[in-house]
C-alpha positions as CSV (number, residue, x, y, z in Angstrom):
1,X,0.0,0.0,0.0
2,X,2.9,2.2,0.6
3,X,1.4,4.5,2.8
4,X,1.3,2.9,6.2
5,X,-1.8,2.7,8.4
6,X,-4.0,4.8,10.3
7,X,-7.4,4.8,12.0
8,X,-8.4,8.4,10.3
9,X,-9.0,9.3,6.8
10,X,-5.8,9.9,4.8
11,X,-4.4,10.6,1.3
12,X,-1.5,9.6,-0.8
13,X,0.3,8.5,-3.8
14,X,1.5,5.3,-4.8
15,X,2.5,3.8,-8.1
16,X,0.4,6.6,-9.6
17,X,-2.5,5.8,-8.1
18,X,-4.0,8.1,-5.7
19,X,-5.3,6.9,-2.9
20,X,-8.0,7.4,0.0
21,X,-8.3,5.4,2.7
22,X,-8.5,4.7,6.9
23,X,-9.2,2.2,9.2
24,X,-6.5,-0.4,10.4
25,X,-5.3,-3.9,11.2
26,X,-2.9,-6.5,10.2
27,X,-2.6,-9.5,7.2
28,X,-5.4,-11.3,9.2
29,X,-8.2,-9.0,8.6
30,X,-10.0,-8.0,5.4
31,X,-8.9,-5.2,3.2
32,X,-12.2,-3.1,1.4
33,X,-11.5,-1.7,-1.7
34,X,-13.9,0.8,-3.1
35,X,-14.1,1.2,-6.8
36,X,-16.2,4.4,-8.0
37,X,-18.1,4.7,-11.5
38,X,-17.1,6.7,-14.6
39,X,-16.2,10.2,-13.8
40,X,-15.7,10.0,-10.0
41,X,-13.0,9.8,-8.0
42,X,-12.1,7.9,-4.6
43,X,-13.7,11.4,-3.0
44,X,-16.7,9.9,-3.5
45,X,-16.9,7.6,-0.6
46,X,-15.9,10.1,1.8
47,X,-19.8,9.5,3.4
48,X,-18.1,6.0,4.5
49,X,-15.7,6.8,6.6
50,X,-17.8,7.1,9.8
51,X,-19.6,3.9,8.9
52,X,-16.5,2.2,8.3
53,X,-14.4,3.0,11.6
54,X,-17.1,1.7,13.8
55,X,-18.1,-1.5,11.4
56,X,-15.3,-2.6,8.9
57,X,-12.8,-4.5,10.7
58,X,-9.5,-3.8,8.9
59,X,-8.7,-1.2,6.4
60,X,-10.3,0.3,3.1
61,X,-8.8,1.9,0.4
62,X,-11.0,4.1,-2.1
63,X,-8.6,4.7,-5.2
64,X,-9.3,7.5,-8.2
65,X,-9.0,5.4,-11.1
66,X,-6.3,6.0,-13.5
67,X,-7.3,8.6,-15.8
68,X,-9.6,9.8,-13.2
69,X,-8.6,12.7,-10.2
70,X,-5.1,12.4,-8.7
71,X,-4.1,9.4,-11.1
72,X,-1.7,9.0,-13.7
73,X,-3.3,8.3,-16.9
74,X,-2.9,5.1,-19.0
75,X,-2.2,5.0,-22.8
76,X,-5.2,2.3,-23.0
77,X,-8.0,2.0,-21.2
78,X,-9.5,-1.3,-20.9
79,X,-11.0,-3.0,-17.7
80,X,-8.1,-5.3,-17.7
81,X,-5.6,-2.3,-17.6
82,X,-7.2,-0.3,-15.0
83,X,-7.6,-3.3,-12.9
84,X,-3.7,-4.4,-13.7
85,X,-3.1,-0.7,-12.4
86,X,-5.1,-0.9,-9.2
87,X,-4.0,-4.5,-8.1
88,X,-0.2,-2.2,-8.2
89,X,-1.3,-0.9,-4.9
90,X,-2.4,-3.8,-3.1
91,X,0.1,-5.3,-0.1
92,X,1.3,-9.0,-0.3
93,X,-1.3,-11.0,1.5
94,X,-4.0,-8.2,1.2
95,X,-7.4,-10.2,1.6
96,X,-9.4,-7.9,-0.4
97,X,-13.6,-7.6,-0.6
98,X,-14.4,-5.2,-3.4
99,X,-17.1,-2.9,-3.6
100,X,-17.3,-1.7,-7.1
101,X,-20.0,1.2,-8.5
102,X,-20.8,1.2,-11.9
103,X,-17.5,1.3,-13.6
104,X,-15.7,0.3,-11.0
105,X,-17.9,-3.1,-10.6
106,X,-16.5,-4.4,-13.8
107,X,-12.7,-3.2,-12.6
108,X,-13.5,-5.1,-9.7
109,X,-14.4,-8.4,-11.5
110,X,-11.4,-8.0,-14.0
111,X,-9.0,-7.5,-10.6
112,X,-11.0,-10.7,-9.3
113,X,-10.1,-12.9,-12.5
114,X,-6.4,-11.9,-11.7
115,X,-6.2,-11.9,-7.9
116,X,-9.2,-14.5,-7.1
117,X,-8.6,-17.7,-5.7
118,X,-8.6,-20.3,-8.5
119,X,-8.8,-23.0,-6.1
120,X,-12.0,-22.1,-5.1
121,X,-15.9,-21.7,-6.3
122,X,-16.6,-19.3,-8.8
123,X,-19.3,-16.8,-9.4
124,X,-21.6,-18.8,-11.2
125,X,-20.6,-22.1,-9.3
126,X,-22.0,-21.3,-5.6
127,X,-20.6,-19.1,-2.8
128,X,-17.4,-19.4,-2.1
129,X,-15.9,-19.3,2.0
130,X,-14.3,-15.6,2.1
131,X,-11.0,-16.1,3.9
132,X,-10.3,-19.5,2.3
133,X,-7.7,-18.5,-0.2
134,X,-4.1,-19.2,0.8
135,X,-0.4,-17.7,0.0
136,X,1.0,-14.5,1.4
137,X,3.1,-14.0,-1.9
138,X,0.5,-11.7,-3.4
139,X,-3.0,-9.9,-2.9
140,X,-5.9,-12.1,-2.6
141,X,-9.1,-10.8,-4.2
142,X,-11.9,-13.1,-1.8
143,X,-15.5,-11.2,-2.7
144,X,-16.8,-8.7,-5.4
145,X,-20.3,-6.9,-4.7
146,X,-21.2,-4.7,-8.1
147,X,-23.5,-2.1,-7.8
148,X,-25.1,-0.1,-10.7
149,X,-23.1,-2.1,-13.3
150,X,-24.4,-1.6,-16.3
151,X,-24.1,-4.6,-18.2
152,X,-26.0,-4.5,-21.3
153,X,-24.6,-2.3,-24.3
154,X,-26.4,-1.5,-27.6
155,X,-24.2,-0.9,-30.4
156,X,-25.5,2.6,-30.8
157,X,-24.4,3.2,-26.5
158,X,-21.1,2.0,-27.8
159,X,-20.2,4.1,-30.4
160,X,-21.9,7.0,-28.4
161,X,-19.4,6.2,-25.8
162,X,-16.2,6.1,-28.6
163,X,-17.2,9.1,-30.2
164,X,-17.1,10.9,-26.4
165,X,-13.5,9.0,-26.1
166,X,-12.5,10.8,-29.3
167,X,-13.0,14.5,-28.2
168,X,-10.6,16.8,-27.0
169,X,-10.6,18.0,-23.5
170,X,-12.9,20.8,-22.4
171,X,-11.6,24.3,-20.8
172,X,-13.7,25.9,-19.0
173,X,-13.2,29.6,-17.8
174,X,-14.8,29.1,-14.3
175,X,-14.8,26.3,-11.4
176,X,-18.6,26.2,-11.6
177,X,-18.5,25.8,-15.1
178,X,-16.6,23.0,-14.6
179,X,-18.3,21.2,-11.7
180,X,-21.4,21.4,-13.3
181,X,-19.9,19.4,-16.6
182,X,-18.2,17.0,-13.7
183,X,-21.2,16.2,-11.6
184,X,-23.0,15.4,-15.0
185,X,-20.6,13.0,-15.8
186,X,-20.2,11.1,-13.3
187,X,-24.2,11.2,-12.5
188,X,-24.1,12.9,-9.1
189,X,-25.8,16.1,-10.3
190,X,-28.4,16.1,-8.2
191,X,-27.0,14.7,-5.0
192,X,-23.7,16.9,-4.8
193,X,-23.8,20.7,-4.9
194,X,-21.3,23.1,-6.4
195,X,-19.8,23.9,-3.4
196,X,-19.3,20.4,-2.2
197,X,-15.9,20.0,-1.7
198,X,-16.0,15.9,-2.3
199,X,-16.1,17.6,-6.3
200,X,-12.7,19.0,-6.3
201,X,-10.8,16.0,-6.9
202,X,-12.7,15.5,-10.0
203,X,-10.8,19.2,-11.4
204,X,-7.7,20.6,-12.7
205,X,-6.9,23.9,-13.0
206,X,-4.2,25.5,-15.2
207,X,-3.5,29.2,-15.5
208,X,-6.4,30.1,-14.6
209,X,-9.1,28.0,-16.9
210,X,-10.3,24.5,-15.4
211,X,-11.5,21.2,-17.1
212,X,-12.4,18.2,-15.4
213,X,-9.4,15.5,-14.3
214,X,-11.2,12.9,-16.3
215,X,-9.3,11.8,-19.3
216,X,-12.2,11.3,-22.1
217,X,-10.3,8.3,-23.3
218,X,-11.7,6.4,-20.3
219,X,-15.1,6.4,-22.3
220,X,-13.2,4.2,-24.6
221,X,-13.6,0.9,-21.7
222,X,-15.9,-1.1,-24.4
223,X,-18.4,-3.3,-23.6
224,X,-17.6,-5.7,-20.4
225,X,-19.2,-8.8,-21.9
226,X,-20.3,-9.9,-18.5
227,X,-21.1,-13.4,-19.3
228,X,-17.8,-14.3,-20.0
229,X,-16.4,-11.9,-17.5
230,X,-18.2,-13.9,-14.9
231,X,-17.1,-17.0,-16.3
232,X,-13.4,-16.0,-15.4
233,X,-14.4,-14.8,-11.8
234,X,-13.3,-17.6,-9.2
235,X,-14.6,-16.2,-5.9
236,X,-18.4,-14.7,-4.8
237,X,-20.1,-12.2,-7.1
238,X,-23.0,-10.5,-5.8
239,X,-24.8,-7.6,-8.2
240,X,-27.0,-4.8,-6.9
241,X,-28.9,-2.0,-8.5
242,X,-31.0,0.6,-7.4
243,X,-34.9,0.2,-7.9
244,X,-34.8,2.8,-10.2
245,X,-31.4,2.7,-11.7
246,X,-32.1,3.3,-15.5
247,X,-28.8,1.8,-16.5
248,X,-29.6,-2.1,-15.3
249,X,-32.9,-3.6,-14.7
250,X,-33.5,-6.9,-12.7
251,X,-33.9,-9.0,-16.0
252,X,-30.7,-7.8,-16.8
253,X,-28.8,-9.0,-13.8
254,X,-31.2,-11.9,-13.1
255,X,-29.8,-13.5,-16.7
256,X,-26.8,-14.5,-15.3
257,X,-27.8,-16.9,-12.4
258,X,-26.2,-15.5,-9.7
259,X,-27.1,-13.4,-6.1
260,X,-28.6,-10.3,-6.9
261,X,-30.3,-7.4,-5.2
262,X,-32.6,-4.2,-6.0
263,X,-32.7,-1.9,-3.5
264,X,-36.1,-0.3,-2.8
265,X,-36.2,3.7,-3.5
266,X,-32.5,4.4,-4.8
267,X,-31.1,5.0,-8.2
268,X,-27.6,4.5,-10.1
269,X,-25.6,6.2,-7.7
270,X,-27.2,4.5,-4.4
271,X,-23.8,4.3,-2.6
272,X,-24.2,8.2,-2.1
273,X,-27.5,7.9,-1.6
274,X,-27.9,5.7,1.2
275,X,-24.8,4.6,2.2
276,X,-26.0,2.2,4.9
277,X,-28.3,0.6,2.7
278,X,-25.7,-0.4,0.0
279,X,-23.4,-1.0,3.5
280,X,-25.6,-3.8,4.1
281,X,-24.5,-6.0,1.1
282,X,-21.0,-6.9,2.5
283,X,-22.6,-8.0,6.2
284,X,-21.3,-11.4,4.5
285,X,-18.1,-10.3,3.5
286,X,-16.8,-9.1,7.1
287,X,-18.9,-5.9,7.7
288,X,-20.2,-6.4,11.2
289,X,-24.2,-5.6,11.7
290,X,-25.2,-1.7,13.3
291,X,-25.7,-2.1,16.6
């Protein structure tokens, strides 16, 4: 991880990756790794940090993406690549649960195929007992809960999303300007303000015009082909959605025979809506219940 360990929220850098993270605890105890959606950054699980300290039982780690906030870009983007890049700043013997939104859901099932126990029972095979995986030699991926992934593409919503890779970055001559184009982005338009300070990680600001940290090229991602994607995923996969998500519908998820959940009232971004709610989903993963 490269950034030692505390109990309190901190920041850093390390192989290009920034990270944000707290909580504590040794080898022995679960890592969480927090993966946010398209045009976020790590920022956006700040809302966690409470509800971690008093019910996560090691630490968690909320990275921006590369080619999202603090992080160093990538010359390709691809799920593989951005997962190659995160698994980079995972410790030796990590035992990692991942929480992935959107985006990050599929990043999170690509770091599973490479750090998941192949030992053991796969997505689509029944559940698999977090904490069996052995070795100390490298990180251990042991769970993956997606939220919000969006995992049906038309061929039109792919070369909508090219054609948005191709374009050159935006300037923008004021911050508000800019916010407003960031929050629409990454979806959280209406549940952060302008003045939320979670937003400036998503900005960069050169003599004296801003654009958003985002590189466009991350558009670029492609379809995750899910069923085969799932098929390469050797540990627990559970997928969530918010009842009224518009990117994923229950048929969508239900299709691939495997745990599932809808959660009543909340939309695509229902990790910032109700964090609790979404908490809930890794009780079986090591979050211990509210008291």
């Amino acid at each position: 991880m490269g950034g030692g360990e505390s109990a309190t929220l901190r920041v850093w850098t390390w192989h290009g990756v920034r990270l944000h993270g707290g909580g504590s605890g040794d080898g022995g105890r679960p890592v969480l790794l927090l993966l946010h959606g398209m045009g976020a950054t790590g920022g956006v699980w700040y809302a966690w940090s409470d509800l971690l300290a008093s019910r996560w039982p090691g630490r968690w780690l909320a990275p921006d993406l590369p080619g999202h906030g603090g992080s160093a870009p990538l010359d390709e983007y691809t799920f593989d690549s951005l997962a190659a890049a995160v698994a980079e700043v995972l410790d030796p013997g990590d035992r990692v649960v991942v929480l992935g939104h959107s985006l990050g859901g599929v990043v999170g099932l690509a770091l599973a195929a490479r750090l998941g126990d192949h030992h053991g029972v796969g997505a689509t095979g029944g559940a698999n007992r977090v904490g069996a995986t052995g070795g100390a030699d490298r990180a251990r991926v042991e769970a993956v809960v997606g939220l919000g992934v969006k995992v049906a593409w038309t061929p039109d919503e792919l070369a909508k999303a090219a054609a948005l890779a191709g374009r050159p970055v935006a300037w923008y001559d004021s911050r508000d300007e800019a916010v407003r184009r960031h929050l629409r982005v990454s979806g959280l338009a209406d549940l952060l303000t302008v003045g939320d300070s979670r937003v400036d990680a998503g900005l960069r600001v050169e003599d004296g015009r801003w654009r958003l940290a985002m590189d466009p090229r991350c558009f670029a991602v492609g379809d995750p082909e899910m069923v085969d994607r799932l098929a390469r995923v050797p540990v627990p996969v559970l997928l969530a959605r918010g009842e009224h998500d518009p990117m994923v519908g229950d048929a969508d998820l239900a299709a691939f025979g495997i745990p599932v959940r809808t959660l009543a009232g909340l939309g695509h971004n229902a990790h910032v809506e109700d964090p609790v709610a979404v908490a809930a989903l890794l009780e079986p993963y090591g979050l211990m219940p509210a008291r």
